[in-house]
C-alpha positions in Angstrom: 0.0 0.0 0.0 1.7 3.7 -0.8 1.7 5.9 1.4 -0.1 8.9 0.6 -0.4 12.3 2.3 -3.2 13.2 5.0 -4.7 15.6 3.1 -4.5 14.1 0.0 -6.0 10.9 1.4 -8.9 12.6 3.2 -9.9 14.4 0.4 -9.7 11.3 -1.8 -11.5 9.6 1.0 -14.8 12.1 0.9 -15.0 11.7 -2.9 -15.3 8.1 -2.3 -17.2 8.4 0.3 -19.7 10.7 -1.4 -20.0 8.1 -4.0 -20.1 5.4 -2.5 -23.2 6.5 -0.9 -24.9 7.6 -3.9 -23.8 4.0 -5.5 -25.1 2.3 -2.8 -28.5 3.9 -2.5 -28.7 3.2 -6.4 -27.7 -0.4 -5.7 -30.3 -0.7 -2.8 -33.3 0.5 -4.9 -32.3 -1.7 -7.9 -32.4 -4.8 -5.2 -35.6 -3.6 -4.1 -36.9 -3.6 -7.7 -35.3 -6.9 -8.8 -37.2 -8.2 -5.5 -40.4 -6.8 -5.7 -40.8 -7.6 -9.5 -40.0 -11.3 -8.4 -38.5 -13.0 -11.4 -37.4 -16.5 -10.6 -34.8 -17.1 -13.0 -30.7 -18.0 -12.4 -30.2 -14.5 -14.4 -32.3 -12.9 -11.5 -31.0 -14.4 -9.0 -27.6 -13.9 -9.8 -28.3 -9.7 -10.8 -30.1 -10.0 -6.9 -26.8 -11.4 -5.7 -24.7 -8.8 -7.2 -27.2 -6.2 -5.9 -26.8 -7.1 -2.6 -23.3 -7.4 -2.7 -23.0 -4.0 -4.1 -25.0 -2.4 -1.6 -23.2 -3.9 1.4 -20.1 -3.1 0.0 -21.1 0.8 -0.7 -22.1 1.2 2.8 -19.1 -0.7 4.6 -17.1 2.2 2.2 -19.2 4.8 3.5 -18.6 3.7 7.2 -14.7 3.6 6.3 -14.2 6.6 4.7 -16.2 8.3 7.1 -13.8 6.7 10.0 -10.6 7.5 7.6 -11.8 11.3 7.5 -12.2 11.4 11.0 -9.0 9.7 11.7 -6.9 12.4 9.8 -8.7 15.4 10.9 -5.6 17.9 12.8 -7.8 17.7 15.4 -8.3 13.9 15.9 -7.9 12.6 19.4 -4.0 10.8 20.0 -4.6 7.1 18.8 -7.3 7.7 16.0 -4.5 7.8 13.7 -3.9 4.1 14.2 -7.0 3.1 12.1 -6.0 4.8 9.0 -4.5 1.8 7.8 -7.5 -0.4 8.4 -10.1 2.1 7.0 -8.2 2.7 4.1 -7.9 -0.9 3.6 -11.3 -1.6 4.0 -12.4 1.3 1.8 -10.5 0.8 -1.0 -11.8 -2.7 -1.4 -15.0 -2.7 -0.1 -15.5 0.2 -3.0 -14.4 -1.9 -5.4 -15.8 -5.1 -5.2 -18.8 -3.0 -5.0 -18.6 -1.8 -8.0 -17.6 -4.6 -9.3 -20.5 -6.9 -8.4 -23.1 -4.0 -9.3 -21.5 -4.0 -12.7 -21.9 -7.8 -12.9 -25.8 -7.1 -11.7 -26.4 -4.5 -14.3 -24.5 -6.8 -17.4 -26.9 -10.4 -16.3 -30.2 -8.5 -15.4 -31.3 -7.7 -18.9 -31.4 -11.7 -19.8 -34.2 -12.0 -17.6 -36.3 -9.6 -20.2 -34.8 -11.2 -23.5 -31.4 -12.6 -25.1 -31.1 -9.2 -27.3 -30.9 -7.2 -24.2 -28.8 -9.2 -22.5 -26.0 -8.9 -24.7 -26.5 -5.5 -24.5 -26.9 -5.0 -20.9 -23.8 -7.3 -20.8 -21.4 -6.0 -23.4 -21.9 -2.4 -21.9 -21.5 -3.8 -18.5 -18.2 -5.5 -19.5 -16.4 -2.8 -21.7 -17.4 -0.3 -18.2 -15.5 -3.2 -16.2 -12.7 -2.9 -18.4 -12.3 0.8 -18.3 -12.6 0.8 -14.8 -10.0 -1.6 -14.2 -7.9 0.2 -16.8 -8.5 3.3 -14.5 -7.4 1.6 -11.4 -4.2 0.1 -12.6 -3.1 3.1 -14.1 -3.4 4.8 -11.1 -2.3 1.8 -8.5 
């Protein structure tokens, strides 16, 4: 893991944050749709799976960024500074298997409607994956 400066970090860590809550309450209202509109398919089930997943995973980012922000504040109590680590840890991957798995959910949950949109949904899921990959090597 680099090390990167406080104030760098906690600003990257409120972008994140910020998103990550928007992402997730996206991902929570597509699970709630997905579940209400009860299609009992593997497609479904797996778009359900990645739902949940993705919602989870944006609020456990949410809860670490907001305990990484906290941490660096200058006026932090002595000691918060020893969960940087861990909360920048947990965000950084908790972000992006969510987005990840919502990706997945987004590419399989148009081949519960019909095989046309499902490539669809699944090649514009994928080539996003791949950019977004691209992204985070290039800047890991």
């Amino acid at each position: 893991m680099q090390h990167l400066a406080p104030a760098y970090l906690s600003t990257l860590a409120t972008q994140i944050g910020s998103l990550s809550a928007f992402l997730g309450g996206f991902a929570a209202t597509y699970l709630a749709t997905f579940l209400t509109f009860g299609h009992r398919s593997r497609p479904a089930a797996v778009a359900i799976g990645g739902a949940v997943t993705s919602a989870v995973g944006f609020v456990v980012a949410v809860v670490a960024s907001t305990m990484l922000i906290a941490a660096l504040h200058p006026d932090a109590p002595a000691g918060a500074g020893r969960l940087t680590g861990t909360a920048q840890v947990t965000m950084t991957l908790s972000f992006l298997v969510a987005l990840i798995a919502l990706l997945v959910s987004l590419g399989v949950s148009g081949w519960t409607r019909s095989r046309a949109i499902g490539w669809a949904t699944s090649v514009a899921a994928g080539l996003g994956m791949v950019i977004v990959l691209l992204l985070v090597l290039q800047t890991g």
